[in-house]
Backbone bond lengths (Angstrom), bond angles and torsions (degrees), N, CA, C in turn:
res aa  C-N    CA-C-N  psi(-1)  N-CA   C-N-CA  omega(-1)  CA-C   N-CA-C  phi
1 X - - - 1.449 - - 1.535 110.68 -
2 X 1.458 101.93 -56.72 2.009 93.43 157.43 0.959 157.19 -23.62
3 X 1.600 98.36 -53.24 1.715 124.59 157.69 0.842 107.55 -55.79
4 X 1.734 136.82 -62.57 1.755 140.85 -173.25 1.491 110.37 -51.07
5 X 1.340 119.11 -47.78 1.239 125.92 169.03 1.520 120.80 -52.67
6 X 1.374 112.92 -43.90 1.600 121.82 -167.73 1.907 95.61 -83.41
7 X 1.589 116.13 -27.30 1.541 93.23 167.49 1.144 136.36 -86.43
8 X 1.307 103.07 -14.10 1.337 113.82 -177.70 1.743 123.52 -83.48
9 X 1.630 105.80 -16.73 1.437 128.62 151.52 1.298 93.74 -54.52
10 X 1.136 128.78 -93.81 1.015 123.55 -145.59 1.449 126.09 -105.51
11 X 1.608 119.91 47.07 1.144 148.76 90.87 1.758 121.66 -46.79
12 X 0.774 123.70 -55.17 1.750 125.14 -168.15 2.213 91.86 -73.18
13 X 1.118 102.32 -20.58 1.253 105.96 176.37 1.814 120.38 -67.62
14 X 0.975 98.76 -69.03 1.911 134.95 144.72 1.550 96.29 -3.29
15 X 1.563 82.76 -98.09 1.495 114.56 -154.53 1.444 114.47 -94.75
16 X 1.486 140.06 100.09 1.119 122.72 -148.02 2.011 106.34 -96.95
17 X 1.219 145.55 149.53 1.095 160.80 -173.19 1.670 96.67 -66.59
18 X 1.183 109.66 162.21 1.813 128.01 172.02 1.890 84.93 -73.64
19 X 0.578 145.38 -48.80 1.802 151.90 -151.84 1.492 93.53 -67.81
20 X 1.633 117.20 -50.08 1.648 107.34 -176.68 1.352 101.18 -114.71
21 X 1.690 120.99 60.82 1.295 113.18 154.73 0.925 123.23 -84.27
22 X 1.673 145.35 179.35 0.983 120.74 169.56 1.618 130.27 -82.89
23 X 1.064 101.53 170.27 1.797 96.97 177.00 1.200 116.73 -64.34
24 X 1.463 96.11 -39.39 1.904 96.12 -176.33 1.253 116.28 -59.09
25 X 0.948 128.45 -22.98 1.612 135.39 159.90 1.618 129.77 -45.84
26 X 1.516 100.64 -48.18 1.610 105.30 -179.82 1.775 99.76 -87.48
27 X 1.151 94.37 159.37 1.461 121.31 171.11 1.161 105.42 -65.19
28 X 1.325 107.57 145.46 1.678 136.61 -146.24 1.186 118.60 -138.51
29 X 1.565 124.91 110.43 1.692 100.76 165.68 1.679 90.27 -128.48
30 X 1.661 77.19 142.83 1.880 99.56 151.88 1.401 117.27 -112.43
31 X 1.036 125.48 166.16 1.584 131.72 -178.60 1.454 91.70 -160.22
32 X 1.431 112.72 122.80 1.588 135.70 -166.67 1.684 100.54 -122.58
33 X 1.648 124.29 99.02 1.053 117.58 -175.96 1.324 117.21 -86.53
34 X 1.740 129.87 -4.94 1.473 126.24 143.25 1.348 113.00 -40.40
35 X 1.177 114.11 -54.59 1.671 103.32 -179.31 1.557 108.75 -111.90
36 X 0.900 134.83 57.81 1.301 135.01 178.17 1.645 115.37 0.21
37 X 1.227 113.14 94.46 1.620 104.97 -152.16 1.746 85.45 -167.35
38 X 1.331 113.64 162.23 1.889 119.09 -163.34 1.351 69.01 -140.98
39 X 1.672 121.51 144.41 1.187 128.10 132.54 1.535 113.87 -123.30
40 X 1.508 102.21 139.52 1.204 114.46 -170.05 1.544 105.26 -104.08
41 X 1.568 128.40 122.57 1.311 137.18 179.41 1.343 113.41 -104.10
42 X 0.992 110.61 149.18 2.151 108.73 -179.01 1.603 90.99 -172.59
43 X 1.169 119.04 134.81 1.685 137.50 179.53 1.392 95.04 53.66
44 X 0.987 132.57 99.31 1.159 135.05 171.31 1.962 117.48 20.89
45 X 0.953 123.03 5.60 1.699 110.94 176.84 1.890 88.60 -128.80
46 X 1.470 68.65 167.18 2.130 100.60 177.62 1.562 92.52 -67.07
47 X 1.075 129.81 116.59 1.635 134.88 150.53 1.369 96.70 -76.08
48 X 1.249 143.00 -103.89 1.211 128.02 -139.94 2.122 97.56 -152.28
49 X 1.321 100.99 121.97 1.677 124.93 155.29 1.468 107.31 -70.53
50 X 1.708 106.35 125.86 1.197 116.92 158.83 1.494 106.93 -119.66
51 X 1.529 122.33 156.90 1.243 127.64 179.28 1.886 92.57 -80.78
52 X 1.745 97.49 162.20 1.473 101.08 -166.04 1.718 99.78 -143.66
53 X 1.168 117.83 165.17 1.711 113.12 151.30 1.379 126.55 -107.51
54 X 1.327 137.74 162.76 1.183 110.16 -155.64 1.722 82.49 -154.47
55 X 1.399 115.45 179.32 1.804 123.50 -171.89 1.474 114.55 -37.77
56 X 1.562 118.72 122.01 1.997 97.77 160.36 1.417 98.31 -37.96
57 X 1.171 138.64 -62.55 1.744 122.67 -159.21 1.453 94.40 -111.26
58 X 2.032 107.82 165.96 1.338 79.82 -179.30 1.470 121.76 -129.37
59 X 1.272 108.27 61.52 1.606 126.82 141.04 1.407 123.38 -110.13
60 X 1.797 99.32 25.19 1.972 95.35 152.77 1.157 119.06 -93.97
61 X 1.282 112.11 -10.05 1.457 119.26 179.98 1.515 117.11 -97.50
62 X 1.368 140.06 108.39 1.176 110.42 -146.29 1.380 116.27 -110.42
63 X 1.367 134.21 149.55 1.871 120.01 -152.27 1.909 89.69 -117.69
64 X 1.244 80.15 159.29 1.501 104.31 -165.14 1.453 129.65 154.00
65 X 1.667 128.33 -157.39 1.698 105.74 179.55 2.054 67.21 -128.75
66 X 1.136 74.16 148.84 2.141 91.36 -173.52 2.169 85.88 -127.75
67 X 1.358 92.87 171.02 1.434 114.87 152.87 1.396 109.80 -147.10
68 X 1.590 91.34 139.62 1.463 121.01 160.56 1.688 124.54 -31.32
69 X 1.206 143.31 98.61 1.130 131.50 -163.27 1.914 97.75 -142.55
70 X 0.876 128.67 27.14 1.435 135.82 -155.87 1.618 119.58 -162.41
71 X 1.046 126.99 87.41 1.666 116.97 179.51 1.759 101.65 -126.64
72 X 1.291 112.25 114.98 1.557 100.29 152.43 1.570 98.58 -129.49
73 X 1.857 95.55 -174.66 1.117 114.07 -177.78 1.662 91.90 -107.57
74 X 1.512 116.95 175.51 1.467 130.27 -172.08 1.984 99.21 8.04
75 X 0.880 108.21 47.92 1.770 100.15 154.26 1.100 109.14 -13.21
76 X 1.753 116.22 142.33 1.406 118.53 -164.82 2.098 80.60 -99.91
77 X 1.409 143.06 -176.16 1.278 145.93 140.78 1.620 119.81 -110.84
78 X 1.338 96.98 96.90 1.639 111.02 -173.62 1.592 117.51 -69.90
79 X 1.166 131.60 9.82 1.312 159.85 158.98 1.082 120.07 -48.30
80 X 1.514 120.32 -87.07 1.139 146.15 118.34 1.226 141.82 -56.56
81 X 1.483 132.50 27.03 1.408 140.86 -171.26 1.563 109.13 18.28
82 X 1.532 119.06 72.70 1.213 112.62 -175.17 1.588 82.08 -114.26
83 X 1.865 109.07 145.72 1.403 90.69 173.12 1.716 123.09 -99.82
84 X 0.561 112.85 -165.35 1.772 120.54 -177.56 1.268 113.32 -90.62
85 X 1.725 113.52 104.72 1.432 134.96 164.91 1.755 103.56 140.93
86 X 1.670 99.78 -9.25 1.520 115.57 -178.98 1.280 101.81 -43.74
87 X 1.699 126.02 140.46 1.362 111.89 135.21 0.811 139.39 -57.38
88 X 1.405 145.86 -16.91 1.580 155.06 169.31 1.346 115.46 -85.13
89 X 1.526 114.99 -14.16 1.571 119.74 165.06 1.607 128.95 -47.16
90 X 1.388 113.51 83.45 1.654 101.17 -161.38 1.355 105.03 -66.70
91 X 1.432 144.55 9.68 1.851 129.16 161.17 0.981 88.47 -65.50
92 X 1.419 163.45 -37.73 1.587 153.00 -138.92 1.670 98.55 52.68
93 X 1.361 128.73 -155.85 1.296 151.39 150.00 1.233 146.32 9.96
94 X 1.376 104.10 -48.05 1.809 130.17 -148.76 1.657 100.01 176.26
95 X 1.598 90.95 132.26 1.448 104.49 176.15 1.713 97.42 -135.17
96 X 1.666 102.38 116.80 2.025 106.29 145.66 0.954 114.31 -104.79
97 X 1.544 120.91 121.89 0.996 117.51 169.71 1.468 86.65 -91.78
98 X 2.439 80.77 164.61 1.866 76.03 169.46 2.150 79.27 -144.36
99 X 1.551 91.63 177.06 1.367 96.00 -166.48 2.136 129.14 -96.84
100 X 1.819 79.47 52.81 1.575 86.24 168.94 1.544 126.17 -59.88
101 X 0.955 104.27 145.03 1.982 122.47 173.30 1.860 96.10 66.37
102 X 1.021 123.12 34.66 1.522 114.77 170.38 1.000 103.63 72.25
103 X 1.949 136.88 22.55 0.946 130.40 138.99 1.632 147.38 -55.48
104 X 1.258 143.20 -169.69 1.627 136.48 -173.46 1.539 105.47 -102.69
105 X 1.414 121.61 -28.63 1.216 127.45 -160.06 1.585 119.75 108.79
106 X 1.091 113.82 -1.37 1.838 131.86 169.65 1.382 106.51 -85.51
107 X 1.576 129.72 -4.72 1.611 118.06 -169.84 1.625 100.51 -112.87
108 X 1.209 120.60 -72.42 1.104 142.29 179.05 1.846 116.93 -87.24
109 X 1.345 104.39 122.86 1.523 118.76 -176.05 1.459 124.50 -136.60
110 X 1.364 87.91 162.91 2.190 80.24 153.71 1.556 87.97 -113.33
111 X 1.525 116.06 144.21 1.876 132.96 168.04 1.049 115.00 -153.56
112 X 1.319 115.47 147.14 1.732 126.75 -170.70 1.664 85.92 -51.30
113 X 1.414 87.54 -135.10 2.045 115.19 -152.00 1.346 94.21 -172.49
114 X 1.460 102.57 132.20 2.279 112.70 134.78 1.286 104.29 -92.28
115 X 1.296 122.93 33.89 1.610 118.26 170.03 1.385 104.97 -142.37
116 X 1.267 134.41 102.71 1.286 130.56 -168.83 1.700 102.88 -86.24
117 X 1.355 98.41 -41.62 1.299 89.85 -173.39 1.981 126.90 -87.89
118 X 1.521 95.09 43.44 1.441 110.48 179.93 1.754 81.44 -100.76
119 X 1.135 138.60 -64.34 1.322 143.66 -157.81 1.140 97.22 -20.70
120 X 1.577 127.95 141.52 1.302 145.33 168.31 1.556 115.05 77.45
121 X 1.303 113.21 16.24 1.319 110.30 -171.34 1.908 101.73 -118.84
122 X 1.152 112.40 161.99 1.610 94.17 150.70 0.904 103.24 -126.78
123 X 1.952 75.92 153.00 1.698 111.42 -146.07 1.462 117.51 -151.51
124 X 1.209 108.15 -42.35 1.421 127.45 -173.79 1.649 105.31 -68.86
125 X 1.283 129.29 157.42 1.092 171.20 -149.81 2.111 99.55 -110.86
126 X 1.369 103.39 -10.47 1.642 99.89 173.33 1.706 104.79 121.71
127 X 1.414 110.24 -0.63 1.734 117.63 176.12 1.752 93.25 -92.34
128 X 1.585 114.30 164.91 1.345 128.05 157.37 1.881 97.95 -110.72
129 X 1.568 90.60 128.42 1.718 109.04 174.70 0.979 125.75 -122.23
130 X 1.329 124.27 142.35 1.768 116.87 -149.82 1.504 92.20 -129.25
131 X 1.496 119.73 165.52 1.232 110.87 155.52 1.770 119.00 -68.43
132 X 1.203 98.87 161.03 1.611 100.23 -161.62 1.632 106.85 -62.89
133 X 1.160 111.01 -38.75 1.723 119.10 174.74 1.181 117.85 -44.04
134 X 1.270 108.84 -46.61 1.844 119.59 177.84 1.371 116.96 -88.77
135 X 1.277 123.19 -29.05 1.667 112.56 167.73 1.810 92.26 -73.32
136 X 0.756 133.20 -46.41 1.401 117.09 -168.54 1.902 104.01 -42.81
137 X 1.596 88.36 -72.79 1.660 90.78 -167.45 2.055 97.01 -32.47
138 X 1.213 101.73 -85.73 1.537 110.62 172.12 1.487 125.89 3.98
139 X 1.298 90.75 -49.20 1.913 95.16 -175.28 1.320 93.30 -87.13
140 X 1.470 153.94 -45.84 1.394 137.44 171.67 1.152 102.45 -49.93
141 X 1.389 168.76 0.41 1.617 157.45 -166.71 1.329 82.81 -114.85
142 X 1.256 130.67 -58.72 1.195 98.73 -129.55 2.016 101.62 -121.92
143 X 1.245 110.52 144.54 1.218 125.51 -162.57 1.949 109.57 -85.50
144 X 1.470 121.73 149.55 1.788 122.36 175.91 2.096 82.77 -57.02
145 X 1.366 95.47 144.46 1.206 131.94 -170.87 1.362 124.20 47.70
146 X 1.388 118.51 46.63 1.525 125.37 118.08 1.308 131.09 -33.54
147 X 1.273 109.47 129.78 1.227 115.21 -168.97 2.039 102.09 -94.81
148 X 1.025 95.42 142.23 1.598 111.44 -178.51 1.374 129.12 -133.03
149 X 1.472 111.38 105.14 1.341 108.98 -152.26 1.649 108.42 -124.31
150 X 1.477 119.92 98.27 1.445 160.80 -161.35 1.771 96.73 -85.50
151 X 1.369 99.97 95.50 1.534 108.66 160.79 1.565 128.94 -147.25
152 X 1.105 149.01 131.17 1.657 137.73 140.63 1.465 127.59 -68.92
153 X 1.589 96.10 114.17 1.229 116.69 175.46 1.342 120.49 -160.69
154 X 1.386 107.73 160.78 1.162 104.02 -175.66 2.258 129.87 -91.67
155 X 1.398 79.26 20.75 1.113 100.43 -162.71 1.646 115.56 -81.70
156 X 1.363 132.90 162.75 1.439 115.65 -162.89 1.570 98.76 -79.17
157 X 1.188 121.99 178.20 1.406 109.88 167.92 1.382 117.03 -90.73
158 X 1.616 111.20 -10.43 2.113 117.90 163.67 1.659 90.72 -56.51
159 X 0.937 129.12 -59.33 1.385 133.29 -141.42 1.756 85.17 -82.47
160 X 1.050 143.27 -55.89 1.310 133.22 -179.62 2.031 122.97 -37.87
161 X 1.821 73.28 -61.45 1.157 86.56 -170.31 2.036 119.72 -62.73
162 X 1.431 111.95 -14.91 0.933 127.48 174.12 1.849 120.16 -74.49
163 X 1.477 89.79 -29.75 1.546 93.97 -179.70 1.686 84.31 -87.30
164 X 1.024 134.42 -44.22 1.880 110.73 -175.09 1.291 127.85 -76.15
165 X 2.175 107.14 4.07 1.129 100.60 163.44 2.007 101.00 97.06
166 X 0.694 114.35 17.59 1.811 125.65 -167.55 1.146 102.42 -109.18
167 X 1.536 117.04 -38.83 1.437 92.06 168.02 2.000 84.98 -146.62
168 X 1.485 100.36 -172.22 1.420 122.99 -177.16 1.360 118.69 -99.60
């Protein structure tokens, strides 16, 4: 039983598991509500910043590291029972939820817009909303448990993403 134990140490030593890969590896989002701006990380570098909207005030939006636990396509809006693909549907497109305040991923998201020209403003009610073009691309990259990491600062998003470990 010793022996089994002592190879399998050092095998797991060796050869490391998907569980201790690194972070910089998985796909990454930041969302910076000083600048209302999404950066999207994948292999260690910034692929691509989209502009975003973020809380009328700003503790509706809530900062922290969240995961992804929520992806549909045309989101239905249970609010207003608007259904999904509506023009008047304000998720637009694509809904991630992710799981702020000990929520499931049904409260808090990133989702398109039928209002394009809210983008970059704050506006939202405590969701991040993208134009519909860019949450689309977005939700194909990125996989349920993405990590999503909700802050204001003035800091670059290299320099963010380095302190959360996203990239090197």
């Amino acid at each position: 039983m010793r022996l089994l134990m002592a190879i399998m140490l050092s095998c797991s030593l060796l050869w490391p598991t998907t569980s201790s890969a690194s972070s910089a590896t998985q796909p990454f989002i930041i969302i910076n509500k000083a600048t209302n701006q999404l950066a999207f990380i994948r292999g260690g570098r910034i692929e691509a910043v989209y502009p975003v909207a973020t809380g009328v005030t700003t503790a509706l939006t809530p900062e922290g590291l969240f995961t992804v636990k929520v992806k549909a396509k045309n989101p239905y809006y249970r609010k207003k029972s608007i259904p999904g693909g509506a023009p008047s549907n304000p998720l637009g497109t694509r809904w991630i939820g992710f799981d702020a305040k000990g929520t499931d991923g049904r409260i808090y998201g990133i989702h398109g817009t039928n209002n394009s020209q809210s983008i970059g403003r704050y506006i939202t009610q405590g969701c991040v909303r993208m134009h519909n073009r860019d949450v689309e691309t977005l939700y194909e990259k990125i996989p349920e448990g993405t990590k999503v990491f909700i802050v204001r600062s003035n800091e670059s998003f290299a320099v963010l993403a380095r302190q959360q470990g996203a990239m090197r």
